[in-house]
C-alpha positions as CSV (number, residue, x, y, z in Angstrom):
1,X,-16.4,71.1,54.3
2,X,-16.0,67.3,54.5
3,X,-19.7,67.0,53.2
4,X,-19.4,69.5,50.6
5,X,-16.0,67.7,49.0
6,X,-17.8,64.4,49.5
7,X,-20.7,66.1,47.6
8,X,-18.6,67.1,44.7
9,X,-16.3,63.9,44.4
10,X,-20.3,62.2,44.2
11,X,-21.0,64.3,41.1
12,X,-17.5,64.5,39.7
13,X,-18.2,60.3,39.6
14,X,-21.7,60.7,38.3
15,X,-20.5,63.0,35.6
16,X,-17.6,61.3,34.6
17,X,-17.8,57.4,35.4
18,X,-15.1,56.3,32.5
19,X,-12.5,59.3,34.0
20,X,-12.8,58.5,37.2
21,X,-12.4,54.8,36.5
22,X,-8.9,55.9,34.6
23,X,-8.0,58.1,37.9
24,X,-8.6,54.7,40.5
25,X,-5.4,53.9,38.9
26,X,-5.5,51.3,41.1
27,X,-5.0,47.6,40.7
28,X,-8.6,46.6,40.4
29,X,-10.6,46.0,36.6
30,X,-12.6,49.2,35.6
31,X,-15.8,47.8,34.5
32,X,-17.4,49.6,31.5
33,X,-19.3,52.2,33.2
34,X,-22.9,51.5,31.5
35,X,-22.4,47.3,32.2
36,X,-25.9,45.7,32.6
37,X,-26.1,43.3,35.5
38,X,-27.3,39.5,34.7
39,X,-26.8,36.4,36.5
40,X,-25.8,33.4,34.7
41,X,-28.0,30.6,35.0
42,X,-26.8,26.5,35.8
43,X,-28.8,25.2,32.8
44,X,-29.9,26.7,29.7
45,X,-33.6,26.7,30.4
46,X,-34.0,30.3,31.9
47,X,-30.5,31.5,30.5
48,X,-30.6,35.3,30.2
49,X,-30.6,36.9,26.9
50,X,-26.9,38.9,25.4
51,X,-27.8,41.4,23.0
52,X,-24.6,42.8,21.2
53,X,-23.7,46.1,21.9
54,X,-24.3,45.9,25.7
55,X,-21.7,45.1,28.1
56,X,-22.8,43.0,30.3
57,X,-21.4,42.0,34.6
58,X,-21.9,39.0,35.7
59,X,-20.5,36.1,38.3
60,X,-18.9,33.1,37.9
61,X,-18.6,30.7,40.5
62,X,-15.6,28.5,41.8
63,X,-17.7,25.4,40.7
64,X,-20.1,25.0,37.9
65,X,-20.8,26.0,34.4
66,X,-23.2,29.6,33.9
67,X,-25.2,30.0,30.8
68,X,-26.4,32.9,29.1
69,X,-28.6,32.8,25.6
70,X,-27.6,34.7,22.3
71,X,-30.3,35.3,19.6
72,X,-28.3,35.3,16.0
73,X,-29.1,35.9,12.3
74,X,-28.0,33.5,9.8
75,X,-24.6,34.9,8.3
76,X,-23.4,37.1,11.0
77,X,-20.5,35.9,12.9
78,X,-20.9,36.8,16.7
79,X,-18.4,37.5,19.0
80,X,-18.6,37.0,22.7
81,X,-15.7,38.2,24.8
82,X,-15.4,36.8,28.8
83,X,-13.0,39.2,30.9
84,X,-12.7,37.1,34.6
85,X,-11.6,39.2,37.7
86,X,-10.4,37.9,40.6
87,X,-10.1,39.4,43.9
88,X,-6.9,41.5,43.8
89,X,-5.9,39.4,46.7
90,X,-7.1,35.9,46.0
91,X,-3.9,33.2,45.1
92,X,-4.2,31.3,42.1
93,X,-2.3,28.7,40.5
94,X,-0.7,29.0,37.0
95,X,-3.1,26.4,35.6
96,X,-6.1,28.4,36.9
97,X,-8.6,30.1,34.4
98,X,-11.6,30.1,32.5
99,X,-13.2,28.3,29.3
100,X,-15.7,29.8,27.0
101,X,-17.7,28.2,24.5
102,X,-20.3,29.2,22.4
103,X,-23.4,26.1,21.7
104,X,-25.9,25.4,19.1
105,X,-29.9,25.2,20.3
106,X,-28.5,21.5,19.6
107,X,-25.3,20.8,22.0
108,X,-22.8,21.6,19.5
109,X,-20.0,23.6,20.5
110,X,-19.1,26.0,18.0
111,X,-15.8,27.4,19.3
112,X,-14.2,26.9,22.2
113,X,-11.5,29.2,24.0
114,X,-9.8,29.1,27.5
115,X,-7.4,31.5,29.4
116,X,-5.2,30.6,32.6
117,X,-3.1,32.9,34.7
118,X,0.9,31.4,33.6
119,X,3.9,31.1,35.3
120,X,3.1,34.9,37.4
121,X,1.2,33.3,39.6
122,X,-0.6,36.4,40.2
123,X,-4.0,37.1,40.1
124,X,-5.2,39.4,36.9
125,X,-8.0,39.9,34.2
126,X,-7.6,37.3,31.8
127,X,-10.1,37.2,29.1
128,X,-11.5,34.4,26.5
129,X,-13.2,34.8,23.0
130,X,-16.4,32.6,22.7
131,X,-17.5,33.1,18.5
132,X,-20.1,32.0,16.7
133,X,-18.4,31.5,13.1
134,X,-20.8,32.1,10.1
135,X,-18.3,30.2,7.7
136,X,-18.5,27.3,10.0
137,X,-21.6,24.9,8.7
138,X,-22.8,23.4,11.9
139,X,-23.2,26.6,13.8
140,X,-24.6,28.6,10.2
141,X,-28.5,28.7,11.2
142,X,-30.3,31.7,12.4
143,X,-31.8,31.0,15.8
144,X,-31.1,30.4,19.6
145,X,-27.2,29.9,20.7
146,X,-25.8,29.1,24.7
147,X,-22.5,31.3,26.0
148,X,-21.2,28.9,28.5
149,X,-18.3,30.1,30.6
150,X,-16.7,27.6,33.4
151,X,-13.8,27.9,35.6
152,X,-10.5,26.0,34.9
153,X,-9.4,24.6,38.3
154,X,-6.3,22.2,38.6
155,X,-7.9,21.5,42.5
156,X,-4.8,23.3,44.1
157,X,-4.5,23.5,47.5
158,X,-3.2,27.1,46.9
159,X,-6.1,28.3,45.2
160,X,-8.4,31.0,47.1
161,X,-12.2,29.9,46.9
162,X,-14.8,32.1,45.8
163,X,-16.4,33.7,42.5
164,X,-14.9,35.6,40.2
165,X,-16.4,39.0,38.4
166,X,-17.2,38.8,34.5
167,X,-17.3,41.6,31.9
168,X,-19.0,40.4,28.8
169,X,-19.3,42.3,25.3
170,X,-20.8,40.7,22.8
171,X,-20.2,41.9,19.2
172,X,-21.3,40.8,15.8
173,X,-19.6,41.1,12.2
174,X,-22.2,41.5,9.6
175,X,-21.6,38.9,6.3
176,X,-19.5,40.9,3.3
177,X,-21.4,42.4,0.5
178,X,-20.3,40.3,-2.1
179,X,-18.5,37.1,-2.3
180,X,-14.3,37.1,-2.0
181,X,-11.0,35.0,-1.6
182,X,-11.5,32.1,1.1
183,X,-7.9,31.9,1.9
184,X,-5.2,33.2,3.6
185,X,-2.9,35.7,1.9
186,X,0.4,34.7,0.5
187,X,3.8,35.2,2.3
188,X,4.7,38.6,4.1
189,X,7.2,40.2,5.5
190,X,7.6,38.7,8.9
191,X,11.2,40.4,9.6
192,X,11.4,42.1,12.9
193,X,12.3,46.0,12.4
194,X,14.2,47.7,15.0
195,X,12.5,49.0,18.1
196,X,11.9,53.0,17.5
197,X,14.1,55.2,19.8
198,X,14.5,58.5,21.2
199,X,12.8,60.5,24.3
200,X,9.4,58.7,25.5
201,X,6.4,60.4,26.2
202,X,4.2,60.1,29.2
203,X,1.1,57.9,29.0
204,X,-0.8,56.2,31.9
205,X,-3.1,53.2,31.0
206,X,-6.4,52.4,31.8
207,X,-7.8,50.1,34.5
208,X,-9.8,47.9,31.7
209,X,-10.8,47.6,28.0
210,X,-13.3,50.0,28.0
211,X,-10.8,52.8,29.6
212,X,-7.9,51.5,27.7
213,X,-5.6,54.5,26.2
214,X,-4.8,55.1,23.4
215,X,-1.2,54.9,21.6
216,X,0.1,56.1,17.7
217,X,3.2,55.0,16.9
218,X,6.1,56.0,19.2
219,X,7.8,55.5,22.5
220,X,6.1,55.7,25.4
221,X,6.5,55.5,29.2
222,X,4.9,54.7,32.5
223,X,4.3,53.6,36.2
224,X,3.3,50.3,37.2
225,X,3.1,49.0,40.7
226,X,2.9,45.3,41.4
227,X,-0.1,43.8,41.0
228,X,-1.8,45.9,38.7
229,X,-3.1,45.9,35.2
230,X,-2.7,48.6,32.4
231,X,-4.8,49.1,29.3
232,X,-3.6,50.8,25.6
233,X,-5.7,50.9,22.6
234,X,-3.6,50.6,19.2
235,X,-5.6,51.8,16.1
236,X,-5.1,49.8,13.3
237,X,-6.6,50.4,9.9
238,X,-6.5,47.8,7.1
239,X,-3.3,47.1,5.7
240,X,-1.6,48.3,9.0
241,X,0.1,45.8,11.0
242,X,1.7,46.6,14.5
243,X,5.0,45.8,16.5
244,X,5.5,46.2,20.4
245,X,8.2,45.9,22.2
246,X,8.0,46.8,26.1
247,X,10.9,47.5,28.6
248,X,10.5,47.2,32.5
249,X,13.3,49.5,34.3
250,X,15.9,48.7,37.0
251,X,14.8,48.4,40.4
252,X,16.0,51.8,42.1
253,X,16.9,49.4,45.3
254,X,19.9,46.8,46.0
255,X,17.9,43.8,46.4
256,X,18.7,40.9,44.6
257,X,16.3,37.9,43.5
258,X,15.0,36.4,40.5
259,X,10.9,36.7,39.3
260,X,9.7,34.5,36.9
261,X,7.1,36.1,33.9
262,X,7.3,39.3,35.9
263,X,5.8,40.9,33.6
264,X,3.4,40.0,31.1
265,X,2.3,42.0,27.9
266,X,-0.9,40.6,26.0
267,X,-2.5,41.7,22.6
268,X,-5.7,41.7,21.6
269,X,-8.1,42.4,18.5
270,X,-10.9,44.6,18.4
271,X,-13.3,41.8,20.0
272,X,-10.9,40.9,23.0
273,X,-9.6,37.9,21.1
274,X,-6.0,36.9,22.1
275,X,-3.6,37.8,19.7
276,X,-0.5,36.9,21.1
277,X,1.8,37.5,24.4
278,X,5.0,37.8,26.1
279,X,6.5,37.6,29.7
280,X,9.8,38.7,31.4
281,X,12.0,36.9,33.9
282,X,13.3,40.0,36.4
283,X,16.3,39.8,38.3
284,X,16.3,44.0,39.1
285,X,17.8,44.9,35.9
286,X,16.4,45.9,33.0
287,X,14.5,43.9,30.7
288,X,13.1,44.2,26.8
289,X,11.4,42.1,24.8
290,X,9.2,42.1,21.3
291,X,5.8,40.4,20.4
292,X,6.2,38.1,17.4
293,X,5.9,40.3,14.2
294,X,2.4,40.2,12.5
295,X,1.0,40.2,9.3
296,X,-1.2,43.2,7.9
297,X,-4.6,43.6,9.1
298,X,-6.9,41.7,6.1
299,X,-10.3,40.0,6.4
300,X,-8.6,36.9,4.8
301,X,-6.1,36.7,7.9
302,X,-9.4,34.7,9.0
303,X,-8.5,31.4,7.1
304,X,-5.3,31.3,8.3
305,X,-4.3,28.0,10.3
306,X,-1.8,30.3,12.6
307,X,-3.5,31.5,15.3
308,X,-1.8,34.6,15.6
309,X,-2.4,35.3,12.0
310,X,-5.7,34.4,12.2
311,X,-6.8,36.8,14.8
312,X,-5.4,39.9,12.7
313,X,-8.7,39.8,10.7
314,X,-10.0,43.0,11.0
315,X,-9.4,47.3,11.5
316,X,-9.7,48.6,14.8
317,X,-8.5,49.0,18.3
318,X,-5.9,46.5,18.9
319,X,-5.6,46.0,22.8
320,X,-2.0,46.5,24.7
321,X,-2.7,45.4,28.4
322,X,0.6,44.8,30.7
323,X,0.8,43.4,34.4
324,X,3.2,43.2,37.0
325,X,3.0,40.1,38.9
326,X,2.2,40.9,42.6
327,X,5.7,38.7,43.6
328,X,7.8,41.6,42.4
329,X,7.0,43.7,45.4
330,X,8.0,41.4,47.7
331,X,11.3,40.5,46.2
332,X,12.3,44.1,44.7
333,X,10.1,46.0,46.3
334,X,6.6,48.1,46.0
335,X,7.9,50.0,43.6
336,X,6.3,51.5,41.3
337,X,8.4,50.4,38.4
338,X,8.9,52.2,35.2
339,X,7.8,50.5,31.7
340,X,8.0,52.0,28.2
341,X,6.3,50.5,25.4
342,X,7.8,51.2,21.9
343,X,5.0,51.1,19.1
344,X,5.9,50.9,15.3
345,X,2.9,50.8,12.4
346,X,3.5,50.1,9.1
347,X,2.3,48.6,5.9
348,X,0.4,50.2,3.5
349,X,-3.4,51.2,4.5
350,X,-6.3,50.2,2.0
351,X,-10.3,50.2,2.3
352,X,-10.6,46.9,3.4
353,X,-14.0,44.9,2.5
354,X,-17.1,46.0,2.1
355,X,-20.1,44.7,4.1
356,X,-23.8,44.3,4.1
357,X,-24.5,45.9,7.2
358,X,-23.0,47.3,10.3
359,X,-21.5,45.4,13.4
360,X,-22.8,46.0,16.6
361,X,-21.9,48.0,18.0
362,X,-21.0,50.6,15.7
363,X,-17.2,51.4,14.7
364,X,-15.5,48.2,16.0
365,X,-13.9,47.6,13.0
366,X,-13.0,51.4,12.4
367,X,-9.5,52.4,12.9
368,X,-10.7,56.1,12.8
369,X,-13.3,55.7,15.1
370,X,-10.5,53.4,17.7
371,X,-8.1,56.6,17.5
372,X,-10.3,58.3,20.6
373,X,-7.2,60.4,21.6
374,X,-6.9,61.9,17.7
375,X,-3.0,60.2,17.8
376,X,-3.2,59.9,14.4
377,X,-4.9,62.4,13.1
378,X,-3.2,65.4,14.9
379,X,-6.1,65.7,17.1
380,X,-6.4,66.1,21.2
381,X,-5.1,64.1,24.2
382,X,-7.4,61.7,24.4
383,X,-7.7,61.9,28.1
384,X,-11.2,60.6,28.8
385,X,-11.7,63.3,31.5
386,X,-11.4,66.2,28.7
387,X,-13.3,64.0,26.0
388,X,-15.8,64.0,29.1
389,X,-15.8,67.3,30.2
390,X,-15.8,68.9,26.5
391,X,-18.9,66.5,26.2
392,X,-20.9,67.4,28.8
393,X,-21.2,71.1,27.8
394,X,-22.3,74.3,29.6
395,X,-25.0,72.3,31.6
396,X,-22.4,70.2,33.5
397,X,-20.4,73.5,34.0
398,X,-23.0,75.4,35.3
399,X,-23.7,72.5,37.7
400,X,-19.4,71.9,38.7
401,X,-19.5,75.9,39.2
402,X,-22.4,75.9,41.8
403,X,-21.0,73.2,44.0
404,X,-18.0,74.9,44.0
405,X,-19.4,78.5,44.3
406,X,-20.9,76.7,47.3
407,X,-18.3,75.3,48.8
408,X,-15.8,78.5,48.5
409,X,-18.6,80.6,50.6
410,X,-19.0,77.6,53.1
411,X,-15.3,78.6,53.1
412,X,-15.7,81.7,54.0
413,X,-18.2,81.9,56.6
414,X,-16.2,79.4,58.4
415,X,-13.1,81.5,58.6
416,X,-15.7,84.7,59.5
417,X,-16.9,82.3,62.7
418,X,-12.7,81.4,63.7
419,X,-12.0,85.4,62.9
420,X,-15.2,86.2,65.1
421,X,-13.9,83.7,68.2
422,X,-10.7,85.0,68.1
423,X,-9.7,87.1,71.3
424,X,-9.3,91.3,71.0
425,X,-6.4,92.5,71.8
């Protein structure tokens, strides 16, 4: 019996890799479940090539830069998102992170972006967008390009040694058809509307980006325990812009205490590039707070000097991804504690640009394509283990219906054998 329900938790994983990485629910990353493994390299003489449209895991050690190679057209802007892991149980300092750059064949850094745990003090994904910039003339040129990702260490004592895991996705934005605007748009409405109300709904998040799940607009609710990280998915279309606000609950005990940045909600655009943030100070009561309003989603958001603004630059999946710092279980308890995210879209959709070309992969900047869980269409769920199972078809069936036909007559014969030894009367 043990062998048999090993044997079909095996296939369940085989069959299902994304699902089963949304059931861990655990505290650890959920790596996309086709990642390629590479090793980065100290120097940039044997640095492995990134195509985009693979996800890639790799290392990163506690000391030293890793390089890996990216092979680019002239006029497509690349995008190279760095997710670190740490070991769920490694301590880090607030300073602590990681920097990603993207290089010319000729030294030149073309972008530079870093990413450090904060005031939580508690060890998490944090990710870092290294881009290659098509508008920008040094790093214009077809040809050879370095990804170089480092840690940032402050040389605490505190810090646990050791390497971290990486997820990396590189993406690319092909160059518009035709020539347009080359500046921001003009002022917008950057009022705050109130937080939706009424009964929330149910939604548990994924354990990374590639498992993330997806959210319309509404009010929704789940568990988190300490320590862990959740994952949403936002469509947005162009024209659309978002706002988020998230509440943690009350602690259900009577201890009393104070956490600093508790909890800490990040958003991110299609590529993984940071958008913006927020954390809470918890003192066992409840706590709510809003992410900055935005500005629509428009290609031109890209010559904005605001950061923020600037990252809003195209449709998509927009990424929700909320952690409870670790410390909250030992001053309030394991919990796990109850969040609800409240998720308004407005503005006024339009077509957006047109381009000359695809990215890579496919439907990254596709709002339709993002709303896997058919929120706003009408549609399904969007439970990955459905989508998966609907997927799979009668051939996976057949295959879930043998294992199990076997393991019900293994069953069986087992309780014939215990009838069998029984004594007569």
């Amino acid at each position: 019996m043990l062998a048999l329900s090993v044997s079909l938790t095996a296939l369940l994983t085989a069959v299902f890799p994304a699902a089963s990485a949304v059931a861990d629910g655990g505290s650890g990353y959920a790596f996309a479940a086709d990642a390629r493994t590479v090793a980065g390299t100290t120097g940039t003489a044997e640095a492995v090539l990134l195509r985009p449209g693979t996800t890639y895991r790799s290392t990163l050690p506690e000391k030293g830069a890793r390089y890996y190679r990216l092979e680019l057209a002239a006029g497509t802007t690349a995008y190279v998102p760095v997710t670190a892991v740490p070991p769920t149980d490694a301590t880090v300092s607030a300073s602590d992170g990681i920097g990603v750059s993207v290089e010319n064949a000729d030294g030149t850094s073309c972008d530079y972006d870093g990413a450090r745990f904060g005031a939580g003090l508690s060890p998490r994904p944090i990710t870092a967008l290294g881009r290659r910039d098509a508008n920008r003339a040094l790093c214009q040129g077809a040809g050879t390009y370095y990804l170089v990702v480092e840690r940032l260490v402050t040389g605490s004592k505190t810090t646990t040694p050791g390497s971290w895991d990486l997820e990396i996705a590189p993406v690319t934005e092909p160059p518009l058809a035709r020539a347009g605007a080359t500046t921001a748009p003009g002022t917008w409405d950057s009022t705050s509307p109130e937080p939706l109300t009424g009964d929330p709904r149910r939604r548990s998040g994924g354990a990374g980006f590639s498992t993330a799940r997806t959210l319309g607009q509404g009010v929704w609710h789940t568990d988190i325990a300490p320590g862990q990280t959740l994952y949403y998915a936002v469509p947005l279309d162009w024209g659309r812009r978002l706002h988020a606000t998230v509440d943690l609950d009350s602690s259900d005990g009577d201890a009393h205490g104070y956490v600093s940045a508790a909890l800490n909600l990040s958003l991110y655009n299609p590529v993984r590039g940071y958008v913006d943030d927020l954390s809470l100070g918890y003192d066992g009561t409840q706590k709510s707070s809003s992410l900055d309003p935005l500005p629509p989603v428009a290609y031109t958001n890209r010559y904005a000097v605001s950061g923020e603004q600037n990252a809003v630059r195209f449709a998509g999946a927009y990424y929700l991804v909320v952690h409870l710092t670790g410390q909250t279980s030992a001053v309030f308890g394991p919990g796990p504690y109850g969040v609800t995210l409240r998720i308004r879209v407005d503005g006024t959709p339009n077509s957006g640009p047109v381009y000359a070309g695809s990215s890579v992969p496919k439907g990254v900047f596709d709002a339709a394509a993002a709303d896997t869980g058919g929120l706003l269409t009408g549609g399904g769920s969007g439970d990955p283990a459905m989508r998966a199972l609907a997927v799979a078809g009668i051939g996976t069936g057949t295959a879930l219906l043998l294992v199990l036909g076997v393991w019900t007559l293994t069953a069986r014969r087992a309780q014939i054998r215990v009838n069998a030894q029984k004594p007569t009367a």
